[in-house]
C-alpha positions, 0 to 999 in steps of 0.5 A: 500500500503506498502513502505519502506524507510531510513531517516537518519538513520532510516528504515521504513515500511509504511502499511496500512490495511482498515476497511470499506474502511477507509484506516488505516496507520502504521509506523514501524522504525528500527535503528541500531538494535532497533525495535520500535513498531511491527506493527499491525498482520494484516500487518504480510505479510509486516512487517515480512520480514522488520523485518527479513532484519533489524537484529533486536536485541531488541524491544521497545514498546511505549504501548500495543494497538494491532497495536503497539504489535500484532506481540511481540508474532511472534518476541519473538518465532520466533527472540528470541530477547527481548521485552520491554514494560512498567511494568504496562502493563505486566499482560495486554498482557500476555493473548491474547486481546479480542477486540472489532470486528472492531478492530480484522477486522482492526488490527487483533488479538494480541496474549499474549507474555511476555515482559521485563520491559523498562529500563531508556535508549536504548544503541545501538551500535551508539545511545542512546534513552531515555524512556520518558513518555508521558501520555495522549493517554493512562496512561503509554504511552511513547516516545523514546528521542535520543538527539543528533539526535533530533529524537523522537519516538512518538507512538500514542503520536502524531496523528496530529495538530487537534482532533476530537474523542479520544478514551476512557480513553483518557486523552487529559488534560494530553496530554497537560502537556506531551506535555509541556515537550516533546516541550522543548526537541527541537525535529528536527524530529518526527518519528509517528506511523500513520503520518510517518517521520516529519521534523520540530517536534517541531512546530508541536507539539506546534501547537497541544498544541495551538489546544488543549489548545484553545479546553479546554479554549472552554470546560471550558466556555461552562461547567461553562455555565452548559453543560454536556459533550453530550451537549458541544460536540454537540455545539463544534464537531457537526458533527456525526463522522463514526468512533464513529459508527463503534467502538460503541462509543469506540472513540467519542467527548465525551470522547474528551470533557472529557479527557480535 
């Protein structure tokens, strides 16, 4: 179902795709002029007039996963305006992705396009944003920072209080120490990718360090026990998730005893 919205003053466009009739939900802002993150190209029908009404003069993506990038290629041949997308991701989206089938089915493909690198600061007409990183979800992942609103783009950074799977490579170790940094900001409000707007953005991110620090304080006692990581996943996160079936294990409890 899709929605469109205004808080503050920021527009956004709520989606939602399904993968086996999983609803799949994405958000996506537009502030005076700035695009943060593209939406997924399954969602083209619904994203693209958005984005056509917002006068979207520059994009900022928060990292490369098909459902934050897969429309960068429309927008640059079709807006003509800049995309910018951390350097070390540059090589990675300048092919089109080969992904996994469930993800093709839930977002679609995400064709190549050629990025510029972020800059430190997004100065448009009446804000200023701040590219901060945020590793964890992936290496290079980041988040838009305007201090005088206390507005934070979090991305993927921030998908809820509580976890169960991450997704491979995630490291929810590194989540915590970003976590640490961005809660010292005094962010009012979180503008997420899948959650939508939350009001009161910094007690939610201190209660997602509380779960997470508790979960590896868990981790840690069970591993010096002598438990490998099937087996600590197995006494922490016993029930079998779907979503580990559909990926193929590509998102699993596993990779979230690891990452911490």
């Amino acid at each position: 179902m899709m929605k469109t919205g205004l808080y503050e003053d920021v527009h956004y466009l709520r989606t939602e795709s399904r993968l086996l009739g999983i609803p799949l939900t994405f958000y996506v802002y537009a502030v005076d002029g700035l695009l943060v993150d593209t939406g997924p190209a399954s969602q083209r029908e619904d994203i693209i007039p958005f984005l056509e009404r917002s006068a979207i003069r520059e994009v900022a993506l928060t990292h490369a996963h098909e459902d934050h990038c897969g429309l960068a290629a429309w927008i640059q041949q079709n807006l003509d305006v800049p995309v910018y997308l951390h350097e070390a991701l540059h090589a990675e989206v300048g092919t089109d992705a080969r992904l996994p089938l469930y993800r093709k089915l839930a977002w679609d493909s995400r064709k190549a396009f050629t990025p510029r690198p972020l800059p430190e600061v997004f100065r448009t007409p009446k804000y200023r944003f701040e590219i901060l990183p945020a590793p964890g979800h992936t290496p290079d992942h980041v988040v838009l920072w305007e201090k005088e609103r206390g507005w934070l783009f979090t991305g993927d950074f921030f998908l809820g209080v509580s976890q169960v799977v991450a997704f491979r490579g995630e490291e929810s170790g590194r989540s915590i120490d970003s976590l640490k940094r961005l809660i010292a900001l005094g962010a009012d409000t979180l503008f997420t990718a899948h959650a939508g707007v939350l009001t009161e953005g910094t007690r939610h991110l201190t209660r997602r360090l509380e779960f997470l620090e508790e979960l590896r304080g868990k981790v840690h006692e069970l591993r010096a026990e002598g438990l490998s990581d099937r087996a600590i996943a197995r006494r922490l996160l016993p029930r079998r998730k779907l979503i580990t079936l559909i990926s193929v294990g590509e998102w699993s409890t596993r990779h979230l005893v690891r990452g911490l």
